[in-house]
Each structure stands twice: as structure tokens, then as C-alpha cells.
Phi, psi and omega in degrees: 000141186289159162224132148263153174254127178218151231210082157290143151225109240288350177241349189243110165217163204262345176140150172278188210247112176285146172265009163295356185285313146314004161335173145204200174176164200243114171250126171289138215152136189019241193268034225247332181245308195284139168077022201235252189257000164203158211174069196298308193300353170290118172307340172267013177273136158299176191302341182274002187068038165243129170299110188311336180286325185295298177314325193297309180292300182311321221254309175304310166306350177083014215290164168238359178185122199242111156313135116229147029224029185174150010067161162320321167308316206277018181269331195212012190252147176265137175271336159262016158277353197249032188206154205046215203266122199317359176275335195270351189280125187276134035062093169221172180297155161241153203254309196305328179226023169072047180208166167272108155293109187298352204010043161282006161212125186242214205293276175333299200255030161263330126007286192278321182297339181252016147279330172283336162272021165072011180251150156285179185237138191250089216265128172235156234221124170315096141282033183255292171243007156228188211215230250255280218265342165292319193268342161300324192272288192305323192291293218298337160297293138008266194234356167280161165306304214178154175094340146304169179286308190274348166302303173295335152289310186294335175298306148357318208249014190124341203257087228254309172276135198292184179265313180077034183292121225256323193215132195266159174225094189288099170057148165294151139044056189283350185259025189245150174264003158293328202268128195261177195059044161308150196206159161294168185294299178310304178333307192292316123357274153289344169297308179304301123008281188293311203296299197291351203253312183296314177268354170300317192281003155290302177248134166279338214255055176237173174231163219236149185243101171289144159283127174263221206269157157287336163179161203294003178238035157280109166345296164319327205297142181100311165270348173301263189341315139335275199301322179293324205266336158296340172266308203256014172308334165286342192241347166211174219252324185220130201230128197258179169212134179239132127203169211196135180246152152225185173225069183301329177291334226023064137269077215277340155316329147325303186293305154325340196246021173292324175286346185299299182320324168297326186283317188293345174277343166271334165254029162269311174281335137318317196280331189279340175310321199274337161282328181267340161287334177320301207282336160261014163054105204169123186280324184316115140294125146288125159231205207245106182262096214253058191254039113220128192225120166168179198264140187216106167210323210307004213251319239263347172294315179323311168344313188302300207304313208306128183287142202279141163086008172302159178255132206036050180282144196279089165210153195073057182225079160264144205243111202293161178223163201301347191286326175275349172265003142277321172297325188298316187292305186265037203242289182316303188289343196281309180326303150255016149272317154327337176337327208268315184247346168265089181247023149228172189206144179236089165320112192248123336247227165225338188211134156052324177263131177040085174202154193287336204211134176243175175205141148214168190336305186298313175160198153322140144208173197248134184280196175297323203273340172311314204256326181308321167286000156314302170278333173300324182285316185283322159270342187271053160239102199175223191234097213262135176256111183334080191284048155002094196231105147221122229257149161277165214220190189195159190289158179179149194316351205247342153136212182281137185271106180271152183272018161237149185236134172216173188177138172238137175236147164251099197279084162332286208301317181276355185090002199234173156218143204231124176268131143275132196201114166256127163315067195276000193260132185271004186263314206253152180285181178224139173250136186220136179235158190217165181256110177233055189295322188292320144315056175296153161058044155268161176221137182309104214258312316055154180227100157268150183216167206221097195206118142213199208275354195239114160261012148251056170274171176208129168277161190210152158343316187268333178229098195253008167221038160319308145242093179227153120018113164227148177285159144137338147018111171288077180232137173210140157241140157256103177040054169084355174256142203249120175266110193219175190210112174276109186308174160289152177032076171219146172261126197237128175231123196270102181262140186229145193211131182273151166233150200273000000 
């Protein structure tokens, strides 16, 4: 059996975890709203048409804050067609995924659904095909009291009290030539620049998210983000980032060695954020908004089929299988090692789409990828500790791979402290040990582990615990060290608990 080593120390630490890090999001796209998070026609719907089954699953996971309503979609989207009375709501092309929107679900009653899963809301404002005086009108509808022309509408419409929506996104993906009203960096830059100056001064107290790359192999990537952040440093708060991994090939050593790329791709952009505070003499941090991440291919030969201008159609649905709930695992761990500069992160998506949780007709049910985020949200709320692993590693396109991804948090308030660890070698168990002398009187609380002997397995509506979670992990400490045996390709989270 292989062995690491992982190397804590109770004062070297990297920052605590927003808890906005556990994000996710709902874009109309395929089923992610219609048949999603709403369905009046659904035996499971509440009185508002949103599915109870879904909120039950959401509201377990924690989520604290949901991107709408794009994604691609908010590039071409009017936001008042989806606000007043649902009779009056126009039916349009959505250009960004070829289908028709009913806007029988807008602004309002994404609101009221995300006060009901207990989430803020992460609102982002079209810079796609509007600009300036649009994205003024949606804050002002928003976040005013009242006495305005779009305050006093939304009052109109039902709403007497603002949404109070705290945190923005200036337009999606803006450097993809996919995207539409796509722009150079400097366009998108002042625009972005000009947008954000208008609504700080409506609200001051919100925080505004510029677009970074769409992802780390954009021909641009790196001067974009430059470029943006040298026009808009002073007017905004966060700078985003997307990636999205697949394994199309099943080369699963590879696929696994995707977080190496990932942490270099979080301290690439860190480092330019950091070049341009430099270069403005500037006390001011930029940090890192990571809202959309997960792994996505398996959906996309079906995609082709899908008739162009259907209405909600089962797209982007893909069905994780445990070999994606290990990558999912160490996306989340490369993640709260970052802690310090990434403080928001949006699992894409949350319901049916790329998502942790499907629905059909029948109920609910939680995919693979569903319990590492689970557990990262529910424990990984703390103090993330500079966690040193030394894992033996392996060749993989990405150079050397260790095969443990590890991270430790220290929850003060619960006592407790918790390693997450994932496993990459799929043959051999890994035995890993740590020194925790500095950690007098903790105890081994449980060892959950996420493991099966099939990495293509899948959960499905019929057989929906096919892969979940079991206690029972081979973790001990002995005269202070702590020992523990990782299956192969198992996602493991080691709860330590002081005793009194």
C-alpha cells in the first residue's frame, strides 16, 4: 500500500471559507427551471408551483447563493418579459441554446424560490445586447424602496419590499465568440467599467463581479483579464472564472489530474489580479468569483438532436457516474485551498442540468456528484489550514498528478477538524498519515467514504442509492497521529472531534 503524508500546522493557515463558496446556479437552460425548481402541474409542487421535492434536496445541500438567470442565456435576455402578469408574458426565441422561452417563470418568482431554499441570489444583468441604462433599471427594480418609476413597478407587480439582491455579475462569458454580443477585451471593459459606476452609485452597498476568461485555454486568457481589470479596479469586487472538465476518451488518470490544472489556473489569475494592484499602488484585493464549475460532456452527442426552438428540452442532463464524483471532489478541495482569494463558487448547475440533483415525473433523486458537495458544504465551513501532502504522484497530460488531493478545516465553533481526501489511484488502497500532536484531545468522530468498485456506476430514478456514502472508514489516532486507509478512487471526509 502507497503512503502520504500530510503536514498541518494549527497556526499556518490560509483563510476562512465565505460561505458563498458552496454556490450554485439556475440558468433557463433545458429542464434547470421548467420541470426543475418549477412545475405547477407537478404533484409536487407547492402552491407557487415550485417542487417541493427539489427545495427538500437544495435546502439539504446548503446552498447559499444561486447565478441567475445566465450563463449564456442573460446575454439576450429582456428581464421584463419574465415580471407581471403571466398572461401578458411574451413567449421568445432564446438564441443562446436555439429554444423557446415561455418566461412563465422571471425575476419575482426566482426570488420567492430562493428565499424559499434559504439562498441569496447571484443576479447577473445583460452586457450582451443592452448595456448601462438596463442593468440600472433591474438593480432599481431590485433594490429600491420605492418612488421610482422601476421600484414602484415591481411594487405593481406584488412586491412591496425590494429583493435586496447584495451581489452582481456584469454580463457572462464575454470574451467567447459563442456568446451573444460578444465584445474584445477593451470593449467589455468600459462597458462593464461604465455599468458598474452607475449601479454602485443607485446601491453602494452591493458588489459587482467582472468576467474573467471562460476558460483557461482561451486564446485571450490572461490579457483579457488584464485588460479588464486595469479599466474596472476601482468599480468592482471579484473577477469570475468557468471550467468545466470531461473525460470523453475514458482516460481516467487524466481526467482525475483536471484539479492539477485547475489550482494553476486559479493561481494564474490570482497572480494577474495581483499585477494590476501592484501597478495601481492599490490596498484594494481583487478576489475570485468561480461561478461556474463541474464536470460536463457526457450530455453533449444527444445536444445535436435536440429540435431547434422546443420548449424546455432535456439538455445538458448529464448522468454522473463515481469516476465524476471524485474529480467533483478534488474541484471542491483545489477550491478551499483558495480560500483566502476565492470567495465565491457556483456549482453549473443545480437541478437536471450538468447537476447534483435530477427530477422526473415520479420525484427527485441525488446523483453522484451530489454528496462530495454535500459534504464540502456542510463541513467545510471554517478555517481552511495550509495543508502540505506528500502524496506520490503520476505522469498525466497535465505533468505530475499526486494521486491524494487533501485539505483540512478547522471548525472552531463545532470543535471539530475535518480532512477531505480523495484517492486517485484506482487499483491500490493509500495509507495516510498525519501528525496531529498540535491537536491535543481530538478524536476520530467518523470517516465517511463515497467508494465503488464500478467508476462508471450511476445513480438513476430506479435505483437512486446505487452510490451514496457510508460511515465506517479506517481512521485512528495513536499517541497523536493520525492514521487512516483510503480505498482506491474513494472520496473520503475524516471528521475529528475535541473531547472533553
Amino acid at each position: 500500500m502507497k503512503h502520504t503524508q500530510i503536514i498541518i500546522d494549527k497556526d499556518y493557515l490560509i483563510g476562512d471559507t465565505d460561505p458563498r463558496l458552496f454556490g450554485s446556479f439556475i440558468e433557463h437552460l433545458g429542464r434547470a427551471v421548467y420541470e426543475g425548481i418549477y412545475q405547477p402541474e407537478s404533484p409536487f409542487a407547492d402552491e407557487q408551483g415550485f417542487r417541493k421535492d427539489t427545495l427538500d434536496l437544495v435546502k439539504e445541500l446548503k446552498v447559499p447563493i444561486v447565478r441567475y438567470p445566465g450563463g449564456n442565456f442573460v446575454s439576450g435576455y429582456r428581464w421584463e418579459d419574465g415580471v407581471g402578469p403571466k398572461e401578458l408574458r411574451p413567449k421568445r426565441p432564446d438564441l443562446a441554446w436555439r429554444v423557446t422561452e415561455t418566461n412563465q417563470f422571471g425575476l419575482n418568482e426566482f426570488a420567492d424560490w430562493a428565499k424559499k431554499a434559504g439562498s441569496d441570489v447571484l443576479m447577473a444583468v445583460n452586457l450582451g445586447t443592452r448595456g448601462i441604462m438596463e442593468a440600472k433599471d433591474l438593480l432599481e427594480y431590485c433594490n429600491l424602496e420605492g418612488g421610482t418609476e422601476m421600484s414602484d413597478l415591481r411594487r405593481s407587480h406584488g412586491y412591496e419590499k425590494p429583493h435586496g439582491i447584495k451581489t452582481w455579475c456584469l454580463g457572462n462569458e464575454m470574451d467567447g465568440p459563442w456568446q451573444i454580443g460578444h465584445k474584445s477585451a477593451q470593449e467589455y471593459a468600459r462597458l462593464a467599467n461604465e455599468t458598474a459606476k452607475v449601479m454602485k452609485t443607485l446601491d453602494p452597498t452591493i458588489e459587482l463581479v467582472a468576467c474573467g476568461s471562460s476558460n483557461s485555454q482561451m486564446p485571450t486568457f490572461g490579457d483579457w483579464e488584464r485588460i479588464v481589470l486595469e479599466e474596472c479596479f476601482d468599480s468592482v469586487d471579484y473577477i469570475s472564472m468557468h471550467q468545466y472538465y470531461g473525460n470523453p476518451e475514458g482516460k481516467t488518470a487524466d481526467f482525475l489530474a483536471s484539479s492539477v490544472d485547475m489550482d494553476r489556473f486559479i493561481r494564474s489569475v490570482e497572480a494577474v489580479c495581483d499585477h494590476v494592484q501592484s501597478k495601481k499602488h492599490s490596498s484594494k484585493q481583487i478576489r475570485i468569483s468561480f461561478d461556474e464549475w463541474n464536470v460536463w460532456y457526457h450530455s453533449n452527442e444527444a445536444d445535436k438532436l435536440i429540435e431547434p426552438w422546443s420548449i424546455h428540452p432535456h439538455q445538458l442532463e448529464d448522468i454522473y457516474n463515481m469516476e465524476d464524483a471524485l474529480l467533483v471532489g478534488s474541484m471542491l478541495i483545489t477550491l478551499l485551498r483558495h480560500a483566502d482569494r476565492v470567495g465565491i463558487a457556483c456549482l453549473a448547475q443545480l437541478v437536471n442540468v450538468i447537476a447534483p440533483i435530477m427530477t422526473t415525473d415520479e420525484g427527485a433523486f441525488r446523483q453522484t456528484i451530489f454528496y462530495p458537495f454535500l459534504h464540502a458544504s456542510t463541513f467545510g465551513r471554517g478555517t481552511v489550514l495550509h495543508t502540505l501532502v506528500k502524496s506520490p504522484v503520476y505522469d498525466s497530460v497535465y505533468g505530475d498528478a499526486p494521486y491524494v488531493d487533501c485539505v483540512g478545516v478547522i471548525r472552531e465553533e463545532q470543535e471539530e477538524l475535518v480532512f477531505f481526501a480523495v484517492n486517485k489511484d484506482t487499483k491500490e488502497g493509500m495509507e495516510v498519515t498525519c501528525d496531529l500532536r498540535q491537536f491535543s484531545g481530538y478524536q476520530v468522530e467518523e470517516h465517511i467514504v463515497l467508494h465503488d468498485d464500478d467508476l462508471l456506476a450511476v445513480n438513476t430514478m430506479d435505483h437512486p442509492g446505487r452510490v451514496q456514502p457510508v460511515t465506517g472508514g479506517e481512521s485512528v489516532i495513536e499517541k497523536g497521529i493520525l492514521t487512516a486507509r483510503l480505498l482506491p478512487a474513494s472520496w473520503n471526509v475524516i471528521r475529528l472531534k475535541r473531547m472533553p
